[in-house]
C-alpha distance (Angstrom), angle and dihedral (degrees) to the residues before:
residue distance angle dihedral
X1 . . .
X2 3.65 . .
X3 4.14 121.0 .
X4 3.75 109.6 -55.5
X5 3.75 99.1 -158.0
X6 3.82 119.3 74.3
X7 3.67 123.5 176.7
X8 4.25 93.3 -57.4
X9 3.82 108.6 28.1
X10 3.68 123.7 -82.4
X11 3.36 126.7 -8.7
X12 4.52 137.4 -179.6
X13 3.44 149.1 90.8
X14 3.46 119.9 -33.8
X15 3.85 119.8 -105.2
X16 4.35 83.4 -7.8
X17 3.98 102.2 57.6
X18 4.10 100.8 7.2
X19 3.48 100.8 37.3
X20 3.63 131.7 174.3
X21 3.69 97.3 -101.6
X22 3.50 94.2 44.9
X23 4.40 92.1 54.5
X24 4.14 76.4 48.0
X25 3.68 84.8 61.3
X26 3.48 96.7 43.5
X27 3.42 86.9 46.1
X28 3.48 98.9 60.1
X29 4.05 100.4 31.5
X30 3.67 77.0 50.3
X31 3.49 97.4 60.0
X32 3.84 103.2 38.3
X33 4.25 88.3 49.4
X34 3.69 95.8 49.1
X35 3.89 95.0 43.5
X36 3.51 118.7 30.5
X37 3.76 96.9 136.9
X38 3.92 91.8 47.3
X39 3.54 120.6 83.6
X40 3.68 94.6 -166.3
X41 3.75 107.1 31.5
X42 3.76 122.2 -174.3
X43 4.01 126.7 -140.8
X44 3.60 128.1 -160.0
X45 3.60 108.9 -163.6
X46 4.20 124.6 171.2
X47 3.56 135.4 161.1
X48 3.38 154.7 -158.5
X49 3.94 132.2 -95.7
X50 3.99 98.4 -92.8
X51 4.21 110.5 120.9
X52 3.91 90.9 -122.6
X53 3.77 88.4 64.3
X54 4.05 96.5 86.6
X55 4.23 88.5 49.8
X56 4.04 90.7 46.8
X57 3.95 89.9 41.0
X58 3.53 96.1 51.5
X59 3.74 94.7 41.1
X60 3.72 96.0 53.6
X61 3.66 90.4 45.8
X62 3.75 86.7 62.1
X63 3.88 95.9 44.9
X64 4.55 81.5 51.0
X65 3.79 99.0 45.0
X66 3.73 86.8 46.8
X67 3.42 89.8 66.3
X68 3.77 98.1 55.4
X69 4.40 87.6 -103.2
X70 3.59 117.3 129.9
X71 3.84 118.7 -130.9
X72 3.39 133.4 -154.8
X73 3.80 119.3 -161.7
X74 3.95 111.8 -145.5
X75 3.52 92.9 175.7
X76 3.48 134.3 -157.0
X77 4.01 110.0 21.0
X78 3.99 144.3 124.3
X79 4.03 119.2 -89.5
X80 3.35 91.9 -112.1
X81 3.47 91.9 57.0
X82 4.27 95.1 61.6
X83 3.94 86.3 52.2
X84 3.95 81.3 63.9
X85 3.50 101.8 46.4
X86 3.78 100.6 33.3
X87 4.20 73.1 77.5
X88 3.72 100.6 37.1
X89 3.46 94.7 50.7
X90 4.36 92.6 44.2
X91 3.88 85.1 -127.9
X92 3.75 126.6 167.4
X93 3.89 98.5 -133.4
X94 4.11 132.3 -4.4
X95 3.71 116.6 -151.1
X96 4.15 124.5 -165.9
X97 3.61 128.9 -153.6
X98 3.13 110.9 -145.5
X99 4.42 143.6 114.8
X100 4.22 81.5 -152.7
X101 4.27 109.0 -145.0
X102 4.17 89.5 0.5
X103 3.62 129.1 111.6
X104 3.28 123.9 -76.6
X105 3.93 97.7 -103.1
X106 3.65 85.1 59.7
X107 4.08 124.3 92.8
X108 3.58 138.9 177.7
X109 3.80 146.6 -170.6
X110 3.65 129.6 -142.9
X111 3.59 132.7 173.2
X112 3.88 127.5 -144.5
X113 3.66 123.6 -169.0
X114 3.66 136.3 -125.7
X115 3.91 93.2 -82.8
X116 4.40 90.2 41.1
X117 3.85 91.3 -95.8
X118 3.36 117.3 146.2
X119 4.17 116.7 -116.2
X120 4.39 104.6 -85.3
X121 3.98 110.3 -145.7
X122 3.59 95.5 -83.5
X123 3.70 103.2 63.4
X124 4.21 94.5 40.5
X125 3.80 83.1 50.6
X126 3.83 89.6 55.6
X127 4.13 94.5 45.1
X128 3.39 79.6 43.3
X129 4.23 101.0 54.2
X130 3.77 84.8 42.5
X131 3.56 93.6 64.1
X132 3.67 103.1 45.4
X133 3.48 98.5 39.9
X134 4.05 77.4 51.8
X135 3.94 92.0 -140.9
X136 3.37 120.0 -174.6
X137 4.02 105.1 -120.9
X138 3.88 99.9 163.5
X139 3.70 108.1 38.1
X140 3.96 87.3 101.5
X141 3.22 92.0 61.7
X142 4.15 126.6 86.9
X143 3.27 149.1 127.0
X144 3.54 118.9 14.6
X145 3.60 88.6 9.0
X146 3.63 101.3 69.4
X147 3.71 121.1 108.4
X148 4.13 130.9 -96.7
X149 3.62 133.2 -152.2
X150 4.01 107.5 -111.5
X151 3.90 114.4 -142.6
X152 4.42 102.7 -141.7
X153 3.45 114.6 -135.1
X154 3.66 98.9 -143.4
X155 3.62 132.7 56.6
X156 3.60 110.4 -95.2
X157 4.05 106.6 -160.7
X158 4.24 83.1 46.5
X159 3.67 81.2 56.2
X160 3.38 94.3 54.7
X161 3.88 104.8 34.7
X162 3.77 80.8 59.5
X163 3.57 105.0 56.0
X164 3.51 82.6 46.0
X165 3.84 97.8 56.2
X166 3.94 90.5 52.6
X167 3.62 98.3 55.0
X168 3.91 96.6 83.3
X169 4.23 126.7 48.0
X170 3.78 99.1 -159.4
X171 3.63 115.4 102.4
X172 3.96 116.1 -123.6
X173 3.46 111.7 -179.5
X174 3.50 114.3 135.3
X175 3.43 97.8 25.8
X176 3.81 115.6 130.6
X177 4.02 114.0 -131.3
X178 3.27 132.2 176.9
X179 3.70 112.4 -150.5
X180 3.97 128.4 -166.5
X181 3.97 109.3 -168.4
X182 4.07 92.1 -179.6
X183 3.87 88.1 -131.7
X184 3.58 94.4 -77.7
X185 3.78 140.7 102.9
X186 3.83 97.7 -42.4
X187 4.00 90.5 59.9
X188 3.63 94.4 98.0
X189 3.93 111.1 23.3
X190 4.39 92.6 41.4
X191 3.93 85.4 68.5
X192 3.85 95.4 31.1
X193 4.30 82.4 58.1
X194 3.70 103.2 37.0
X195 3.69 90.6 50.3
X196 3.76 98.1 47.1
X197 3.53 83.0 66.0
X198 3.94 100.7 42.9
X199 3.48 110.9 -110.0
X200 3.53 130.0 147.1
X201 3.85 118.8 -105.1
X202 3.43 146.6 -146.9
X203 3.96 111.0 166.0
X204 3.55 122.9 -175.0
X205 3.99 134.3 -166.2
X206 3.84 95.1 1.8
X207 3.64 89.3 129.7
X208 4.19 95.8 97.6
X209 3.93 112.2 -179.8
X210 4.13 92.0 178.2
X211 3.83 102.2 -89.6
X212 3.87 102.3 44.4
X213 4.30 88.6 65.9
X214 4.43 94.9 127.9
X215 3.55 92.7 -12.0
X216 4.09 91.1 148.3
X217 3.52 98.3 -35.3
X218 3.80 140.8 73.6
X219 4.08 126.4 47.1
X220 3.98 96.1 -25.4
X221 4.09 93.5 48.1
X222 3.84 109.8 30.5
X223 3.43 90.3 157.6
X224 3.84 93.8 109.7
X225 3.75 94.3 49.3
X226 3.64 91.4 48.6
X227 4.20 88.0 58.5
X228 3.94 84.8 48.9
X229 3.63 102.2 52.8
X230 3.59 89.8 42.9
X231 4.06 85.5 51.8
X232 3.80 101.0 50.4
X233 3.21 98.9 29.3
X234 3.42 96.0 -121.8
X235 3.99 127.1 178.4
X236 3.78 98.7 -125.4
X237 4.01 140.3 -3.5
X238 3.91 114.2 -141.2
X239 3.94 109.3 -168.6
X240 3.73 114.9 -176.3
X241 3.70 129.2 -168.5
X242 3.59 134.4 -109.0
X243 3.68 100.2 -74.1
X244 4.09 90.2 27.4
X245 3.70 87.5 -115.7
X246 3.65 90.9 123.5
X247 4.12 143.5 49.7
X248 3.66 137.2 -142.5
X249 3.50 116.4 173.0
X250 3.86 140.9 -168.6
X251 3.47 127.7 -155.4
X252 3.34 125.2 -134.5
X253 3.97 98.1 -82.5
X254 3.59 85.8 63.6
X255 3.99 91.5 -99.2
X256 3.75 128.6 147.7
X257 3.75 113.3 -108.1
X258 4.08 104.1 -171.6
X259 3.65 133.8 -160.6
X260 3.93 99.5 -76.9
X261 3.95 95.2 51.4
X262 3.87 91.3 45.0
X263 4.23 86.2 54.6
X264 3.91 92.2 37.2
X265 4.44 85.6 54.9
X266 3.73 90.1 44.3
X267 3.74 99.5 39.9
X268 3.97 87.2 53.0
X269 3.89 90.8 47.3
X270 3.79 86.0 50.9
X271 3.82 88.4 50.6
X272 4.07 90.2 54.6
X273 3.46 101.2 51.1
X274 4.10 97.9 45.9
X275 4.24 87.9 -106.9
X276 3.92 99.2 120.4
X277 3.61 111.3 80.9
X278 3.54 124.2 -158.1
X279 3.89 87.2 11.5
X280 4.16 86.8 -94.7
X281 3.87 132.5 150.5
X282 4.43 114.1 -177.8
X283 3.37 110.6 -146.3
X284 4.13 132.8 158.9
X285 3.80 129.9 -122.5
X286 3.90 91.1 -93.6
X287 3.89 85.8 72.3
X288 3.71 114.4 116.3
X289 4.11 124.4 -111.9
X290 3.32 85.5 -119.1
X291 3.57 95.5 64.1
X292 3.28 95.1 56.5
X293 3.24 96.3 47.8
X294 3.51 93.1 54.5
X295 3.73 100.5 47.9
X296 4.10 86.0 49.3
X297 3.76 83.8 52.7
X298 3.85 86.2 60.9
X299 3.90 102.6 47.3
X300 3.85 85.4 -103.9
X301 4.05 124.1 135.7
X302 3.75 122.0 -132.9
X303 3.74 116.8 -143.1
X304 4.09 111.0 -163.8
X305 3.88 123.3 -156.1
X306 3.46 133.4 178.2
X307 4.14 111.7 -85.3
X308 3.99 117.6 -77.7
X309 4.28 122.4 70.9
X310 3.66 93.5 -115.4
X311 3.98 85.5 62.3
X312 3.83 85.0 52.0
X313 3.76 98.2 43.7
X314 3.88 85.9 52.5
X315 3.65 97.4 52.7
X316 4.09 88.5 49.0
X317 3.49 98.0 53.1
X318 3.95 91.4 54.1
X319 3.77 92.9 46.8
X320 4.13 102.3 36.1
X321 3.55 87.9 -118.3
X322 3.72 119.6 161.8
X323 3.56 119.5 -161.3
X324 3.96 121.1 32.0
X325 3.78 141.7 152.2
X326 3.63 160.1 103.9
X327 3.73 136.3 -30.3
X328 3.92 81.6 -134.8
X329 3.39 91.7 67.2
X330 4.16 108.3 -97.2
X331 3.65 103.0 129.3
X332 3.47 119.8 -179.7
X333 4.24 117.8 -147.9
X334 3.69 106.0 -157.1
X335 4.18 94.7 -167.2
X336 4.07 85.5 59.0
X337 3.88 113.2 26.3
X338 3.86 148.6 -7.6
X339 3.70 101.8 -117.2
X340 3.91 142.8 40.4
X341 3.94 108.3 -78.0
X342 3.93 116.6 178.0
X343 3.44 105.1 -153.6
X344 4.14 87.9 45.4
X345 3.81 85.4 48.6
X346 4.17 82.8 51.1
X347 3.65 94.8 46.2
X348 4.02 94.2 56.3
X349 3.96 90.5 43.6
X350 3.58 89.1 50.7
X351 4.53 89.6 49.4
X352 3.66 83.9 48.3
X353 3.74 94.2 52.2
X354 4.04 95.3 46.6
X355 4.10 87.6 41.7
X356 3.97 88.9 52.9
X357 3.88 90.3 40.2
X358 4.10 82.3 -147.1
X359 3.65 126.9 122.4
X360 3.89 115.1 -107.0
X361 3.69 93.0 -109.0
X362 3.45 95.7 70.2
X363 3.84 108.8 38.9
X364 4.01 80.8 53.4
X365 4.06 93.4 48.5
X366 3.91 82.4 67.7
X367 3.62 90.5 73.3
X368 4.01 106.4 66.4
X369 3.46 105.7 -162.7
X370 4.18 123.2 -157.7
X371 3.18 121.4 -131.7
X372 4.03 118.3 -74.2
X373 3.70 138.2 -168.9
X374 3.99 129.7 -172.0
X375 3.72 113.0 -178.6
X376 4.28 113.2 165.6
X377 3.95 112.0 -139.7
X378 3.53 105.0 -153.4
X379 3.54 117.6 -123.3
X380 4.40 142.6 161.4
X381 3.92 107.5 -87.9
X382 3.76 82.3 -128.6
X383 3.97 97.1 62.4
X384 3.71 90.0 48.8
X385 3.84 93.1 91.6
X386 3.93 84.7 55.5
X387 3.62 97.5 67.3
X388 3.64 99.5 92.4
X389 3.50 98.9 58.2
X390 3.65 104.8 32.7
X391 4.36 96.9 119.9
X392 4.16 93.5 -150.3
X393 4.02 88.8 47.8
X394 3.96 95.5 43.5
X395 4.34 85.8 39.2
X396 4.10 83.2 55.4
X397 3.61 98.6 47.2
X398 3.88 89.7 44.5
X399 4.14 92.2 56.7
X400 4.23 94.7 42.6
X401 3.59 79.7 51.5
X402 3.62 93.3 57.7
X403 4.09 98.7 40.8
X404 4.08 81.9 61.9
X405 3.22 87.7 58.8
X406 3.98 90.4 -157.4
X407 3.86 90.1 -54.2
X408 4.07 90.3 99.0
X409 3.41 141.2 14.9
X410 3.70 148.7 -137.4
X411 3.76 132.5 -125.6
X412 4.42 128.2 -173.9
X413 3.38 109.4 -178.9
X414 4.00 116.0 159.5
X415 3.76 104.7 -132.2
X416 3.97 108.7 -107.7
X417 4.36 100.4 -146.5
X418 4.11 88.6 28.8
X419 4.31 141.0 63.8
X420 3.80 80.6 -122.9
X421 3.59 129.1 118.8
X422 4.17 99.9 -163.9
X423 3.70 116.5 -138.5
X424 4.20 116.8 -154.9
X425 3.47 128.2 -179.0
X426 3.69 126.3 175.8
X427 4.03 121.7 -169.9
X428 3.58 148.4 121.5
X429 3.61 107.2 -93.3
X430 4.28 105.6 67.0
X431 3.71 94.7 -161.9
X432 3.91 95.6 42.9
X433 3.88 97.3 50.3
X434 4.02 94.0 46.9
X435 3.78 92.9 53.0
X436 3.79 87.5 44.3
X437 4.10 87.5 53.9
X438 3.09 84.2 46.1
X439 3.67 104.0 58.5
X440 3.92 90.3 40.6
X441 3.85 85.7 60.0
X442 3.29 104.2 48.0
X443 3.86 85.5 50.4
X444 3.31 95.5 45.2
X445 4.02 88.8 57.4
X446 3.83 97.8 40.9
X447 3.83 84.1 62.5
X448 3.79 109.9 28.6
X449 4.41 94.6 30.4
């Protein structure tokens, strides 16, 4: 068995890579790791939209209950939203269900903490040895010491629209937004938020049915929302991913406004109002140039991490650092929460917009962004720990390097939930740095496929 945890919990194949035994597992390594000094631990667990959720949910219940921890099911909400609750609700460990902007045949686990941090290396590693060594944690426990399932009292996705809703100061009503919740967790609480506070919708493809969860829609396809801003005339498009952990937005020329730009408006809003201490913005080495350019421009200091929000949240803890994230849109706000939550992320642009009384095109035009390509080579999760010392691959990267002529640069990073090895190249020239990519990838997969 090769490591289970990539860079956000568990990740495969539904019922062929994540199967139900293996969430009992987790379930129950889970448990024992995250609560050794409880006798009666309690587990929050939701989940997105995706049809595999109900087989995972059930199964990791088992794997918890067997334990002796109690669970309690709050069903279908965003990631984000467990961080919350895992607090509200004084419980020992939340876990989500969810494969984020995948497919719907994907799935995923991912542990939170008591305090709605996500698992550091140490603890996975320990789930992790538990299950391959296939030790017998529970076997002690019988009888009257087995687990229940706890019924809450309150209504957990009020809970959490609520928090939401009192985590900007600007008033909104009025204000035309199109929303895309990609048919997953955000279809019912995005409209439940955004109308609390009066604003005028127009929601697209919150109708999941457990295979249409970002089936050409939400953060990775905002091609639809783009059409429907441009239709209404709306002031801003906010698409969130599958488990609403992440924003995309679109200004109100129907333009894509990505992850950095969304930071960049927020981290300058910050600025203005005195709320950005030590004049720092965390960011991870898939952030544009122009990003940094732009937050230099501003007196601002750019931390970079490695890919993956927990990375980010780390590196913000140890430097006070307030705002931080992800060029594909998770953006983590340190005053409010401990992980990336879209339609938090959408509430703060949406303050910064009314406190700037400009329209979104033009606080994002002051970020210029160089050109950037992604393209995935496909490759065997096995071969990914050959990439740094196969000679062609290392020979390639060394010549691209040169044809930029330091006016670019190139990133490899094997994907951590994927069997991708990610390609970026940023440059000048858009037609010279996507065949470049291109190249590289094909390369890549000829000898790591």
């Amino acid at each position: 068995m090769g490591r289970l945890f990539g860079t956000d919990g568990v990740r495969g194949i539904a019922n062929s890579e994540l199967t139900a035994n293996l969430a009992f597992k987790l379930g129950k390594a889970g448990a024992y790791v995250l609560s050794k000094e409880d006798e009666r631990p309690v587990v929050l667990i939701g989940k997105d939209t995706r049809i595999s959720g109900d087989m995972l949910e059930d199964a990791l219940s088992s794997g918890v209950l067997s334990m002796g921890g109690n669970v309690i099911k709050v069903g279908v909400l965003p990631t984000p939203a467990i961080a919350y609750l895992v607090r509200y609700f004084h419980a020992d460990a939340g876990v989500v269900i969810s494969a984020s902007h995948n497919t719907f045949e994907h799935n995923g686990i991912k542990f939170f903490n008591s305090e709605g941090f996500k698992l550091d290396d140490d603890l996975e590693e320990e789930i992790e040895d538990i299950i391959t060594r296939d030790l017998d944690v529970s076997s002690h426990i019988t009888g009257a010491q087995l687990g229940r399932m706890v019924e809450q009292k309150n209504d957990a996705l009020a809970l959490y629209a609520e928090f939401l809703a009192q985590t900007i100061s600007v008033d909104i009503r009025g204000m035309e937004i199109a929303v895309d919740c990609a048919n997953g967790a955000a279809s019912l609480v995005a409209e439940k938020v955004f109308s609390s506070l009066g604003a005028k919708l127009h929601i697209i493809h919150n109708r999941p049915d457990g295979i249409n969860i970002n089936h050409n829609c939400g953060s990775t396809h905002p091609e639809d929302l783009q059409e429907t801003v441009r239709k209404t005339g709306a002031s801003v498009g906010l698409a969130f991913d599958g488990d609403a952990d992440r924003l995309i937005a679109v200004d109100e020329k129907g333009d894509v406004v990505d992850g950095d730009r969304t930071m960049y408006i927020c981290a300058k809003m910050l600025k203005e109002t005195d709320a950005l201490p030590f004049d720092l913005v965390t960011t991870t080495v898939m952030s544009n140039i122009g990003f940094h350019k732009a937050v230099e421009a501003l007196g601002l200091k750019a931390e970079v991490t490695q890919v993956g929000d927990r990375y980010v949240l780390e590196r913000m803890i140890k430097t006070g650092c307030v705002i931080g994230g992800e060029q594909s849109g998770h953006i983590i706000f340190r005053n409010h929460t401990t992980t990336g939550d879209g339609i938090l992320s959408a509430l703060q642009l949406l303050q910064a917009m009314k406190l700037a009384n400009k329209p979104l095109s033009e606080l994002a035009a002051e970020v210029v962004l160089y050109p950037q390509v992604l393209k995935n080579a496909k490759v065997r999760n096995e071969n990914k720990k050959r990439l740094e010392k196969d000679k062609d691959i290392l020979e390639a990267i060394r010549e691209v390097e040169e044809k930029l002529h330091g006016e670019g640069r190139v990133l490899i990073r094997p994907s951590g939930t994927e069997p991708l090895v990610r390609v970026m190249i940023e440059g000048k020239k858009q037609d010279e740095i996507t065949l470049l990519a291109e190249n590289l990838a094909q390369l890549i997969t000829r000898n790591l496929g």
